[in-house]
C-alpha positions in Angstrom: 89.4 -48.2 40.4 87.3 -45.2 40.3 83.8 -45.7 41.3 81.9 -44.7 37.9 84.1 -47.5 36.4 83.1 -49.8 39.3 79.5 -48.9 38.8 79.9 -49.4 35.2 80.8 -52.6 35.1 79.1 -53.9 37.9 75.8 -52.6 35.9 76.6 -54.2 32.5 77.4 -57.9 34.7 74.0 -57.1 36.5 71.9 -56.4 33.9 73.5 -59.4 31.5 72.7 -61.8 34.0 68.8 -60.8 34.9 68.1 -60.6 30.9 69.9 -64.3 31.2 67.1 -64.6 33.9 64.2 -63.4 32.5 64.7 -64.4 29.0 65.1 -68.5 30.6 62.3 -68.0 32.9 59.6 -65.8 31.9 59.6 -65.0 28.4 57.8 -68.1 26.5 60.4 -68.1 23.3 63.7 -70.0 22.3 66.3 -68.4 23.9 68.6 -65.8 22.1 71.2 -63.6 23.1 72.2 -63.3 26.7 69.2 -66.1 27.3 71.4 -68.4 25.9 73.8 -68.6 28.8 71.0 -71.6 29.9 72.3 -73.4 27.1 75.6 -73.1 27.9 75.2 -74.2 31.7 73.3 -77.2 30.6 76.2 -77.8 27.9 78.9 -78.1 30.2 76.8 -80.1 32.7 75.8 -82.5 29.9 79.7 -83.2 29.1 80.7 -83.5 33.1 78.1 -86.2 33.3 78.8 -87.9 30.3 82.1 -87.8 31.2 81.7 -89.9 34.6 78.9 -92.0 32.2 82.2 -93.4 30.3 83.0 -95.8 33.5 80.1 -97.3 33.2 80.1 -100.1 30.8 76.4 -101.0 30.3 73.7 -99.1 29.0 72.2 -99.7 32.3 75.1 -98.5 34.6 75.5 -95.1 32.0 71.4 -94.2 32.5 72.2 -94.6 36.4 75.2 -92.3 35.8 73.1 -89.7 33.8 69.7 -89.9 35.7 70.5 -86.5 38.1 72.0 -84.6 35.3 68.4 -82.2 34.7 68.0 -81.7 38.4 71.8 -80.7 38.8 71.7 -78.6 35.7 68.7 -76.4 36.8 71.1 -76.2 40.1 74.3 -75.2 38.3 71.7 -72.6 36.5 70.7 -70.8 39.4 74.1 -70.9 41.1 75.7 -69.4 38.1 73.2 -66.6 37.7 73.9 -65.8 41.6 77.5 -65.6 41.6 77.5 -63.3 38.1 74.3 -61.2 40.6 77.3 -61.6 43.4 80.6 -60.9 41.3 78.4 -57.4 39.5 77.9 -56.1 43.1 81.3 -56.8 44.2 82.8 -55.0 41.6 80.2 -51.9 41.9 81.4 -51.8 46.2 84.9 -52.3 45.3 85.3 -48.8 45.0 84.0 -47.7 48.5 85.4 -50.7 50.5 88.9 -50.6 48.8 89.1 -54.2 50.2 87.8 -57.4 48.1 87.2 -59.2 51.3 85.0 -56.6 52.5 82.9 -56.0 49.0 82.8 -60.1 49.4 82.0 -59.8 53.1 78.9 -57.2 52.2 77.6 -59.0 49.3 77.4 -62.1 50.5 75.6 -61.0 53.6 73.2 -59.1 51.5 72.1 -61.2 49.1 72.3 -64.7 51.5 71.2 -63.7 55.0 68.7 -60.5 54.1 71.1 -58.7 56.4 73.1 -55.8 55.6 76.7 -56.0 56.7 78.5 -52.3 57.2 81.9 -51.7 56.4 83.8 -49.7 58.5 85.2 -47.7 55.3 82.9 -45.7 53.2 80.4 -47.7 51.3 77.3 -47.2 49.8 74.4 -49.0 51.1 72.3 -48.6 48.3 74.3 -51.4 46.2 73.9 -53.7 49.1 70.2 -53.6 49.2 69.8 -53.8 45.7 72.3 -56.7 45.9 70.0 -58.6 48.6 66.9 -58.0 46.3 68.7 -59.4 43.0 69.2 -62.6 45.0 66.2 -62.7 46.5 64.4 -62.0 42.9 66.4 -64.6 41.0 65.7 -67.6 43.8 62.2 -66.6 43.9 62.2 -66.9 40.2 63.9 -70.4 40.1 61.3 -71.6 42.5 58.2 -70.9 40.6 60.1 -71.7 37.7 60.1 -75.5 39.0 56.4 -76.3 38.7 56.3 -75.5 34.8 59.2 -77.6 34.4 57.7 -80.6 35.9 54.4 -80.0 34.7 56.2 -80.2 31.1 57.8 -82.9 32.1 55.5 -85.1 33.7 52.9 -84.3 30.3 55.9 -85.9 28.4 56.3 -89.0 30.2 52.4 -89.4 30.8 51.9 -90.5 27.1 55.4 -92.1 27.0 54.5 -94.6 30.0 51.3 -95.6 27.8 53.6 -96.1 24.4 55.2 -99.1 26.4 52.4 -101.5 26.3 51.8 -100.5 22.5 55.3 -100.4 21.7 57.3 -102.5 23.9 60.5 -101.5 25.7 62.7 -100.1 24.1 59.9 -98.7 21.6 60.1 -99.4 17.8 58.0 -98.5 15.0 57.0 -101.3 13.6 56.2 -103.3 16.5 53.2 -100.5 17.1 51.4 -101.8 13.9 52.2 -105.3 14.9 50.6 -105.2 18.0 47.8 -103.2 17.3 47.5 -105.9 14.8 47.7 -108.9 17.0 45.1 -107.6 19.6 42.9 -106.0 17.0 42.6 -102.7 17.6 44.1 -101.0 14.8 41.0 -98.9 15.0 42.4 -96.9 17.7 45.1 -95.9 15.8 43.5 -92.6 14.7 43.2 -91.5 18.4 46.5 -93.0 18.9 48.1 -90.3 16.3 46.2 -87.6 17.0 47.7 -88.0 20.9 51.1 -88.1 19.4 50.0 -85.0 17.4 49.5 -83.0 20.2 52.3 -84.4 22.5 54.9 -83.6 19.7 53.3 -79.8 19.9 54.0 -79.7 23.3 57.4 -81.1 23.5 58.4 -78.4 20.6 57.2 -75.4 22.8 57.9 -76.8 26.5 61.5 -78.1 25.2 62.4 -75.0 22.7 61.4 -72.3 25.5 63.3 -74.6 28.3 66.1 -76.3 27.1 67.3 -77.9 30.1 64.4 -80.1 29.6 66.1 -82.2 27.2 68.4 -83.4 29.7 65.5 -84.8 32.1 65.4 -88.3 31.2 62.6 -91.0 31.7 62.0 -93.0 35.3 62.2 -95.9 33.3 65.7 -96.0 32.1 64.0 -98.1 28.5 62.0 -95.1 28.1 62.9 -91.5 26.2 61.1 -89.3 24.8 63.1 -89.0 21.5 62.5 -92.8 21.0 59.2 -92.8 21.6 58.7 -89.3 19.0 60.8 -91.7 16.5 58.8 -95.0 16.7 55.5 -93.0 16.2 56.7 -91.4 13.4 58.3 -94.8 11.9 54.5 -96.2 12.5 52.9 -93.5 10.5 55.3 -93.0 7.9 54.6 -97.4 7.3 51.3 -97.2 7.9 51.2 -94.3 5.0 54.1 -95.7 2.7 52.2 -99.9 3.2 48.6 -98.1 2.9 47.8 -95.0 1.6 44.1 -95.4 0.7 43.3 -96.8 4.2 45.6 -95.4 6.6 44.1 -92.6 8.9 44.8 -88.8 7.7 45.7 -88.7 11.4 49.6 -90.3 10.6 50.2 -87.5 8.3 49.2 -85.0 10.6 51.2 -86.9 13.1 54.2 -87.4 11.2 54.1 -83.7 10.3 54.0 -82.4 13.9 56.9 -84.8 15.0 59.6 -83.7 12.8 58.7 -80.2 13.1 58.8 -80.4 16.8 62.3 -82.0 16.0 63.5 -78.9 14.0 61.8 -76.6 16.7 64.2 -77.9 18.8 67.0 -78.0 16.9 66.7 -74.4 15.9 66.4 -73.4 19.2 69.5 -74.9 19.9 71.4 -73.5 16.8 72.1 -77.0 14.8 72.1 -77.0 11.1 70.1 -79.8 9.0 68.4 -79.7 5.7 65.5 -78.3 6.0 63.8 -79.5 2.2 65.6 -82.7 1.9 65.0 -84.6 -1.4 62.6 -87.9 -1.1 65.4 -89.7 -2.4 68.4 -88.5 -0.4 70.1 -91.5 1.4 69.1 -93.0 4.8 71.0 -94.7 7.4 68.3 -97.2 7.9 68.7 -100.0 4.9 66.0 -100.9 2.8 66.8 -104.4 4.0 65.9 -103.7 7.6 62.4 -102.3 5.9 61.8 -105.3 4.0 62.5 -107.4 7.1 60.1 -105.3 9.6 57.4 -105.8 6.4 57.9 -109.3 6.4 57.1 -109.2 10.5 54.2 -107.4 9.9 52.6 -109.7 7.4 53.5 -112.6 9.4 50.8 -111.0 11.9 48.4 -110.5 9.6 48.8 -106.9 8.8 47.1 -106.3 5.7 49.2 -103.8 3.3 48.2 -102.4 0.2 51.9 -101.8 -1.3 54.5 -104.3 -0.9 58.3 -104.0 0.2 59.7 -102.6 -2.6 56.9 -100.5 -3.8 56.7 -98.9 -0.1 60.0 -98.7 0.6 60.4 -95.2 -1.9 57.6 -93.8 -0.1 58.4 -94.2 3.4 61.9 -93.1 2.5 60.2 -90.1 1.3 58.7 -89.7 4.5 61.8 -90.5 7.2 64.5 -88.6 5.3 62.5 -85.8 7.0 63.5 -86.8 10.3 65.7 -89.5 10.4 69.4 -87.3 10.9 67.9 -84.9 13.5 66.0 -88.0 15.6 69.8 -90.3 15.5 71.7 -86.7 16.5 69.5 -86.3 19.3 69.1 -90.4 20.6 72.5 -89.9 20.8 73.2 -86.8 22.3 71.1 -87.9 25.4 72.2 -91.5 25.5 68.8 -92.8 24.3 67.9 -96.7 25.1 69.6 -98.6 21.8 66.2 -99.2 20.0 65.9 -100.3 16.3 66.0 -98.0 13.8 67.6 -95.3 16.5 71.3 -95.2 15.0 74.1 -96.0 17.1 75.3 -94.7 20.2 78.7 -92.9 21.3 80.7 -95.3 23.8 78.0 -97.8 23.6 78.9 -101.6 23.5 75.4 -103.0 22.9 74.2 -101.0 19.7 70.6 -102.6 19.4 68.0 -104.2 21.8 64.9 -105.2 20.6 61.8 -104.8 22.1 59.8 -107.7 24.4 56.9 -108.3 23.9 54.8 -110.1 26.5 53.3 -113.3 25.6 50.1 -113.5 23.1 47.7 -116.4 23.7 44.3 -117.1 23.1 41.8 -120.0 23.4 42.5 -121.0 19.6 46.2 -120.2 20.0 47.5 -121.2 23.0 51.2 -120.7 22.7 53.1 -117.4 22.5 54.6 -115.4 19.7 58.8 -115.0 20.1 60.4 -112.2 20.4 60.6 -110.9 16.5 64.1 -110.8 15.0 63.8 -107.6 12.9 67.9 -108.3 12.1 67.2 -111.0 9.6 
Protein backbone atom coordinates (compact mmCIF):
# COMPACT_ATOMS: atom_id res chain seq x y z
CA UNK A 1 0.00 0.00 0.00
CA UNK A 2 1.64 3.21 -0.62
CA UNK A 3 1.89 5.48 2.29
CA UNK A 4 -0.29 8.64 0.96
CA UNK A 5 -3.14 5.92 0.59
CA UNK A 6 -2.32 4.64 4.10
CA UNK A 7 -2.35 8.13 5.44
CA UNK A 8 -5.43 8.80 3.55
CA UNK A 9 -7.49 6.51 4.99
CA UNK A 10 -6.21 6.30 8.26
CA UNK A 11 -7.14 10.27 8.30
CA UNK A 12 -10.80 9.90 7.00
CA UNK A 13 -11.24 6.78 9.97
CA UNK A 14 -9.54 9.26 12.44
CA UNK A 15 -11.31 12.20 11.88
CA UNK A 16 -14.95 10.24 11.48
CA UNK A 17 -14.51 8.86 14.78
CA UNK A 18 -13.39 12.18 16.91
CA UNK A 19 -16.45 14.20 15.10
CA UNK A 20 -18.42 10.75 16.46
CA UNK A 21 -16.72 12.02 19.73
CA UNK A 22 -17.21 15.41 19.90
CA UNK A 23 -20.50 15.64 18.45
CA UNK A 24 -21.80 12.82 21.51
CA UNK A 25 -19.83 14.51 24.13
CA UNK A 26 -19.41 18.11 23.85
CA UNK A 27 -21.67 19.63 21.52
CA UNK A 28 -25.18 20.20 23.47
CA UNK A 29 -27.55 19.15 20.18
CA UNK A 30 -29.33 15.87 18.85
CA UNK A 31 -26.88 14.03 17.26
CA UNK A 32 -26.60 14.03 13.32
CA UNK A 33 -24.26 12.76 10.96
CA UNK A 34 -21.16 10.88 12.12
CA UNK A 35 -22.63 11.72 15.99
CA UNK A 36 -25.03 9.23 15.29
CA UNK A 37 -22.69 6.31 15.53
CA UNK A 38 -23.93 6.66 19.58
CA UNK A 39 -27.13 5.70 18.39
CA UNK A 40 -26.08 2.89 16.71
CA UNK A 41 -23.80 1.50 19.65
CA UNK A 42 -26.69 1.91 22.02
CA UNK A 43 -28.94 0.10 19.31
CA UNK A 44 -27.23 -2.93 19.08
CA UNK A 45 -26.59 -3.10 22.81
CA UNK A 46 -30.31 -2.57 23.44
CA UNK A 47 -31.17 -5.71 21.13
CA UNK A 48 -28.15 -8.04 22.77
CA UNK A 49 -29.83 -7.33 26.18
CA UNK A 50 -33.19 -7.78 25.15
CA UNK A 51 -32.21 -10.69 23.64
CA UNK A 52 -30.81 -12.50 26.95
CA UNK A 53 -34.23 -10.47 28.68
CA UNK A 54 -36.37 -13.15 26.52
CA UNK A 55 -35.28 -16.10 29.17
CA UNK A 56 -36.65 -14.45 31.69
CA UNK A 57 -40.20 -15.01 32.12
CA UNK A 58 -41.40 -12.32 34.61
CA UNK A 59 -41.46 -8.72 34.36
CA UNK A 60 -39.34 -8.93 37.36
CA UNK A 61 -36.57 -11.46 36.12
CA UNK A 62 -36.48 -9.19 32.38
CA UNK A 63 -35.84 -5.57 34.54
CA UNK A 64 -32.99 -7.77 36.38
CA UNK A 65 -31.78 -8.81 32.94
CA UNK A 66 -31.92 -5.24 31.47
CA UNK A 67 -30.77 -3.19 34.62
CA UNK A 68 -26.71 -2.87 33.30
CA UNK A 69 -27.62 -2.32 29.84
CA UNK A 70 -26.84 1.98 30.17
CA UNK A 71 -23.62 1.42 32.02
CA UNK A 72 -22.50 -1.32 29.40
CA UNK A 73 -23.64 0.82 26.52
CA UNK A 74 -21.60 3.93 27.58
CA UNK A 75 -18.75 1.04 27.79
CA UNK A 76 -19.33 -0.48 24.27
CA UNK A 77 -19.25 3.47 23.28
CA UNK A 78 -15.98 4.31 24.27
CA UNK A 79 -14.50 0.93 23.21
CA UNK A 80 -15.80 1.29 19.79
CA UNK A 81 -14.53 4.82 19.38
CA UNK A 82 -10.95 3.43 20.56
CA UNK A 83 -10.58 0.63 18.29
CA UNK A 84 -11.95 2.89 15.04
CA UNK A 85 -8.86 5.70 16.95
CA UNK A 86 -6.70 2.15 16.91
CA UNK A 87 -7.75 0.49 13.43
CA UNK A 88 -7.12 4.65 11.64
CA UNK A 89 -3.48 4.52 13.04
CA UNK A 90 -2.91 1.03 12.04
CA UNK A 91 -3.73 1.59 8.65
CA UNK A 92 -1.71 5.07 8.44
CA UNK A 93 1.77 2.82 9.94
CA UNK A 94 0.92 -0.03 7.72
CA UNK A 95 2.89 1.48 5.22
CA UNK A 96 6.25 1.99 7.20
CA UNK A 97 6.10 -1.25 9.23
CA UNK A 98 4.97 -3.53 6.20
CA UNK A 99 3.93 -5.89 9.08
CA UNK A 100 0.21 -5.78 10.66
CA UNK A 101 1.55 -7.24 13.81
CA UNK A 102 3.94 -4.52 14.13
CA UNK A 103 1.51 -1.44 13.11
CA UNK A 104 -0.83 -3.50 15.92
CA UNK A 105 2.24 -3.92 18.16
CA UNK A 106 2.97 0.17 18.00
CA UNK A 107 -0.43 1.28 18.24
CA UNK A 108 -1.45 -0.52 20.91
CA UNK A 109 1.51 0.47 22.94
CA UNK A 110 0.95 4.07 22.08
CA UNK A 111 -2.31 4.70 22.73
CA UNK A 112 -2.67 1.98 26.01
CA UNK A 113 0.68 2.27 27.88
CA UNK A 114 1.80 6.13 26.97
CA UNK A 115 4.85 4.33 25.68
CA UNK A 116 6.16 4.43 22.32
CA UNK A 117 7.13 1.05 20.85
CA UNK A 118 9.85 1.26 17.80
CA UNK A 119 9.87 -0.88 15.02
CA UNK A 120 12.89 -2.11 13.78
CA UNK A 121 11.65 -1.21 10.11
CA UNK A 122 11.11 2.36 9.08
CA UNK A 123 8.26 3.97 10.77
CA UNK A 124 7.16 7.22 11.46
CA UNK A 125 6.92 8.22 15.04
CA UNK A 126 4.78 11.01 14.49
CA UNK A 127 1.54 8.74 13.91
CA UNK A 128 2.45 6.94 17.08
CA UNK A 129 2.34 9.93 19.27
CA UNK A 130 -0.62 11.28 17.76
CA UNK A 131 -2.05 7.83 18.17
CA UNK A 132 -1.21 7.86 22.16
CA UNK A 133 -2.86 11.39 22.40
CA UNK A 134 -6.18 10.29 20.39
CA UNK A 135 -6.59 7.72 23.13
CA UNK A 136 -5.63 9.56 25.73
CA UNK A 137 -8.12 12.57 24.50
CA UNK A 138 -11.10 10.29 23.88
CA UNK A 139 -10.81 8.40 27.61
CA UNK A 140 -10.35 11.72 29.12
CA UNK A 141 -13.45 12.76 27.39
CA UNK A 142 -15.58 9.76 28.42
CA UNK A 143 -14.60 10.39 31.91
CA UNK A 144 -15.83 13.90 32.34
CA UNK A 145 -18.53 12.90 30.20
CA UNK A 146 -19.84 10.60 33.23
CA UNK A 147 -20.84 13.31 35.71
CA UNK A 148 -23.32 15.05 33.22
CA UNK A 149 -24.78 11.79 32.56
CA UNK A 150 -25.53 11.06 36.08
CA UNK A 151 -26.32 14.33 37.05
CA UNK A 152 -29.22 14.04 34.20
CA UNK A 153 -29.97 11.11 35.43
CA UNK A 154 -30.20 11.33 38.99
CA UNK A 155 -32.55 14.92 38.19
CA UNK A 156 -34.86 12.28 36.44
CA UNK A 157 -35.28 9.88 39.03
CA UNK A 158 -35.36 12.59 41.89
CA UNK A 159 -38.96 13.71 40.93
CA UNK A 160 -39.75 10.08 39.75
CA UNK A 161 -38.99 8.61 43.38
CA UNK A 162 -41.55 11.41 44.71
CA UNK A 163 -44.42 10.42 41.87
CA UNK A 164 -44.60 6.95 43.86
CA UNK A 165 -46.34 8.16 46.86
CA UNK A 166 -48.71 10.32 44.67
CA UNK A 167 -49.07 7.87 42.11
CA UNK A 168 -48.57 4.42 43.34
CA UNK A 169 -46.33 1.75 41.78
CA UNK A 170 -46.58 1.19 38.84
CA UNK A 171 -47.87 4.98 38.31
CA UNK A 172 -51.24 5.68 36.60
CA UNK A 173 -52.97 8.78 35.76
CA UNK A 174 -55.89 8.69 37.33
CA UNK A 175 -54.89 7.31 40.63
CA UNK A 176 -52.86 10.95 41.00
CA UNK A 177 -56.27 12.77 41.11
CA UNK A 178 -57.62 10.07 43.35
CA UNK A 179 -55.29 10.41 45.82
CA UNK A 180 -54.75 13.95 45.86
CA UNK A 181 -58.36 13.66 46.34
CA UNK A 182 -58.48 11.25 49.26
CA UNK A 183 -55.87 13.16 51.40
CA UNK A 184 -56.97 16.60 50.31
CA UNK A 185 -54.50 18.29 48.76
CA UNK A 186 -55.54 18.82 45.41
CA UNK A 187 -54.33 22.29 46.05
CA UNK A 188 -50.88 21.24 45.46
CA UNK A 189 -51.57 20.18 42.20
CA UNK A 190 -50.47 23.51 40.58
CA UNK A 191 -46.93 23.07 42.00
CA UNK A 192 -47.27 19.50 41.26
CA UNK A 193 -47.49 20.36 37.31
CA UNK A 194 -45.41 22.98 37.11
CA UNK A 195 -42.53 20.27 38.57
CA UNK A 196 -43.52 18.00 35.81
CA UNK A 197 -43.30 21.12 33.50
CA UNK A 198 -39.89 21.62 34.08
CA UNK A 199 -38.80 17.86 34.49
CA UNK A 200 -40.29 17.05 31.05
CA UNK A 201 -37.89 20.17 29.68
CA UNK A 202 -35.14 18.59 31.07
CA UNK A 203 -35.62 15.09 29.98
CA UNK A 204 -36.12 16.53 26.25
CA UNK A 205 -32.64 18.30 26.29
CA UNK A 206 -30.60 15.79 28.65
CA UNK A 207 -32.18 12.67 26.61
CA UNK A 208 -32.18 14.35 22.90
CA UNK A 209 -28.40 15.50 23.30
CA UNK A 210 -27.44 11.97 25.10
CA UNK A 211 -29.26 9.28 23.89
CA UNK A 212 -27.84 6.51 25.66
CA UNK A 213 -29.80 7.93 28.55
CA UNK A 214 -32.88 6.27 27.51
CA UNK A 215 -31.54 3.01 28.22
CA UNK A 216 -30.65 3.96 32.06
CA UNK A 217 -33.55 2.51 33.78
CA UNK A 218 -35.00 3.33 37.34
CA UNK A 219 -33.41 1.62 40.78
CA UNK A 220 -36.82 0.73 41.44
CA UNK A 221 -37.58 -1.75 38.82
CA UNK A 222 -41.83 -0.26 39.21
CA UNK A 223 -40.38 2.91 38.31
CA UNK A 224 -39.59 4.64 34.52
CA UNK A 225 -39.44 7.60 33.47
CA UNK A 226 -41.71 7.25 30.37
CA UNK A 227 -44.44 6.01 32.85
CA UNK A 228 -44.19 8.46 35.12
CA UNK A 229 -44.15 11.47 31.85
CA UNK A 230 -47.43 9.41 30.80
CA UNK A 231 -49.41 9.34 34.10
CA UNK A 232 -48.79 13.08 34.53
CA UNK A 233 -49.97 13.82 31.32
CA UNK A 234 -53.11 11.37 31.74
CA UNK A 235 -53.73 13.53 35.14
CA UNK A 236 -53.74 16.83 33.30
CA UNK A 237 -55.31 15.95 30.32
CA UNK A 238 -58.53 14.57 33.02
CA UNK A 239 -58.14 17.13 35.18
CA UNK A 240 -58.67 19.62 31.92
CA UNK A 241 -61.13 17.31 29.92
CA UNK A 242 -63.43 16.61 33.82
CA UNK A 243 -62.85 20.48 34.68
CA UNK A 244 -61.93 23.08 32.54
CA UNK A 245 -63.15 26.20 34.50
CA UNK A 246 -61.30 24.98 37.72
CA UNK A 247 -58.42 23.01 36.80
CA UNK A 248 -54.99 24.87 37.13
CA UNK A 249 -53.53 26.61 33.77
CA UNK A 250 -50.55 24.76 35.13
CA UNK A 251 -51.90 20.98 33.40
CA UNK A 252 -51.93 22.65 30.09
CA UNK A 253 -48.60 23.96 30.39
CA UNK A 254 -47.71 20.59 31.75
CA UNK A 255 -49.32 18.54 29.21
CA UNK A 256 -47.74 20.71 26.55
CA UNK A 257 -44.15 20.30 27.72
CA UNK A 258 -44.61 16.44 28.12
CA UNK A 259 -45.48 15.48 24.69
CA UNK A 260 -43.15 17.84 23.18
CA UNK A 261 -40.38 16.49 25.24
CA UNK A 262 -41.72 13.13 23.70
CA UNK A 263 -41.30 14.39 20.06
CA UNK A 264 -37.89 15.99 21.09
CA UNK A 265 -36.86 12.69 21.57
CA UNK A 266 -38.24 11.01 18.96
CA UNK A 267 -36.81 13.34 16.41
CA UNK A 268 -33.61 13.03 17.72
CA UNK A 269 -33.82 9.50 17.20
CA UNK A 270 -35.28 9.74 13.63
CA UNK A 271 -38.94 8.09 14.27
CA UNK A 272 -41.90 9.26 12.28
CA UNK A 273 -45.39 10.22 14.03
CA UNK A 274 -47.98 12.72 13.23
CA UNK A 275 -47.10 15.58 14.28
CA UNK A 276 -50.92 17.65 14.03
CA UNK A 277 -53.03 14.68 14.76
CA UNK A 278 -56.81 15.32 14.49
CA UNK A 279 -58.75 15.56 18.09
CA UNK A 280 -60.67 12.81 16.83
CA UNK A 281 -58.25 10.32 15.40
CA UNK A 282 -58.61 6.92 17.21
CA UNK A 283 -56.90 5.89 20.46
CA UNK A 284 -55.80 2.70 21.78
CA UNK A 285 -57.11 3.45 25.22
CA UNK A 286 -61.18 2.66 25.08
CA UNK A 287 -63.54 5.12 26.10
CA UNK A 288 -64.70 2.35 28.39
CA UNK A 289 -61.55 2.24 30.36
CA UNK A 290 -62.18 6.32 30.69
CA UNK A 291 -65.63 5.93 31.92
CA UNK A 292 -64.43 3.33 34.44
CA UNK A 293 -61.29 5.47 35.80
CA UNK A 294 -64.27 8.46 36.12
CA UNK A 295 -66.44 6.33 37.92
CA UNK A 296 -63.18 5.68 40.47
CA UNK A 297 -62.74 9.06 40.76
CA UNK A 298 -66.23 10.06 41.79
CA UNK A 299 -66.41 7.28 44.15
CA UNK A 300 -63.59 9.43 46.09
CA UNK A 301 -65.20 12.37 45.96
CA UNK A 302 -63.64 14.08 43.03
CA UNK A 303 -65.73 16.76 42.07
CA UNK A 304 -65.99 17.11 37.99
CA UNK A 305 -67.64 19.58 36.10
CA UNK A 306 -68.16 17.37 32.81
CA UNK A 307 -69.24 13.90 32.96
CA UNK A 308 -67.97 10.65 31.16
CA UNK A 309 -69.20 11.16 28.00
CA UNK A 310 -69.03 14.80 27.67
CA UNK A 311 -65.10 14.60 28.83
CA UNK A 312 -64.23 11.76 27.11
CA UNK A 313 -64.08 13.99 23.47
CA UNK A 314 -61.95 16.31 25.22
CA UNK A 315 -59.46 14.38 26.81
CA UNK A 316 -59.21 12.33 23.63
CA UNK A 317 -58.40 15.60 22.15
CA UNK A 318 -55.70 15.97 24.40
CA UNK A 319 -53.91 12.13 24.56
CA UNK A 320 -54.08 11.63 20.75
CA UNK A 321 -51.15 13.99 21.14
CA UNK A 322 -49.09 11.65 22.90
CA UNK A 323 -50.58 8.48 23.35
CA UNK A 324 -48.58 6.48 20.10
CA UNK A 325 -45.15 7.97 20.82
CA UNK A 326 -45.53 7.27 24.96
CA UNK A 327 -46.80 3.19 24.10
CA UNK A 328 -43.73 3.06 21.32
CA UNK A 329 -41.41 4.08 23.81
CA UNK A 330 -42.89 2.04 27.29
CA UNK A 331 -42.22 -0.61 25.09
CA UNK A 332 -39.06 -0.07 23.55
CA UNK A 333 -37.50 0.04 27.08
CA UNK A 334 -39.52 -2.68 28.69
CA UNK A 335 -41.46 -0.12 30.90
CA UNK A 336 -43.38 -1.57 34.21
CA UNK A 337 -47.06 -2.89 32.61
CA UNK A 338 -48.99 0.19 34.03
CA UNK A 339 -52.61 1.08 32.91
CA UNK A 340 -53.15 2.99 30.11
CA UNK A 341 -49.27 2.12 29.01
CA UNK A 342 -50.11 -0.29 25.94
CA UNK A 343 -48.84 -3.69 25.91
CA UNK A 344 -45.49 -4.99 26.05
CA UNK A 345 -43.36 -7.22 23.51
CA UNK A 346 -42.74 -10.88 25.14
CA UNK A 347 -44.58 -9.84 28.20
CA UNK A 348 -46.95 -12.39 29.91
CA UNK A 349 -48.50 -10.07 32.49
CA UNK A 350 -49.88 -7.02 30.30
CA UNK A 351 -51.25 -4.87 33.18
CA UNK A 352 -50.54 -4.36 37.00
CA UNK A 353 -52.30 -1.94 38.79
CA UNK A 354 -51.04 0.26 41.14
CA UNK A 355 -51.20 -0.32 45.30
CA UNK A 356 -52.14 1.87 47.15
CA UNK A 357 -51.35 1.87 50.92
CA UNK A 358 -54.10 1.78 53.17
CA UNK A 359 -56.39 5.11 53.86
CA UNK A 360 -57.88 5.36 57.39
CA UNK A 361 -58.99 8.02 59.53
CA UNK A 362 -60.72 8.48 62.98
CA UNK A 363 -64.24 8.68 61.15
CA UNK A 364 -63.20 5.88 58.66
CA UNK A 365 -61.42 3.43 60.03
CA UNK A 366 -61.09 0.80 57.49
CA UNK A 367 -59.11 0.92 54.22
CA UNK A 368 -59.94 1.62 50.61
CA UNK A 369 -59.12 -1.66 48.15
CA UNK A 370 -57.08 -1.68 45.62
CA UNK A 371 -59.33 0.04 42.67
CA UNK A 372 -60.28 -2.24 39.71
CA UNK A 373 -59.92 0.24 36.86
CA UNK A 374 -60.70 -3.09 34.45
CA UNK A 375 -64.38 -3.06 35.17
Amino acid sequence: MPVWLGVLLGLVIWVLTLTSVVFTLVLPRSLSGPGRLAIWITRWTRRVFFALSRFAHTYEGKDAVLAPIGPVALLAQLAVWLILIGLAFVVMLLPYTHNLGDALSEVGAAMFTLGLARSPRATNDAIAIFAAASGFIVIALQIAYLPSIYSAFNRRESLITMLASRAGEPSWGPEILIRHQLVGILDSLPDFYDEWENWAADVSESHSTYPVLLLFRSPDPWSSWVIALLSVLDAAAMHLALNPSTAPSQARLSLRMGYTALRKIADSLGWRYDPDPMPDAPLQLTKDEFVVAVGLLQDVGFATERDADEAWVHFRGWRVNYEDLAYRWADRVLAPPAPWSGTRTGLRRQIVAPERPPHRSPDKPGQYQRPDFTA
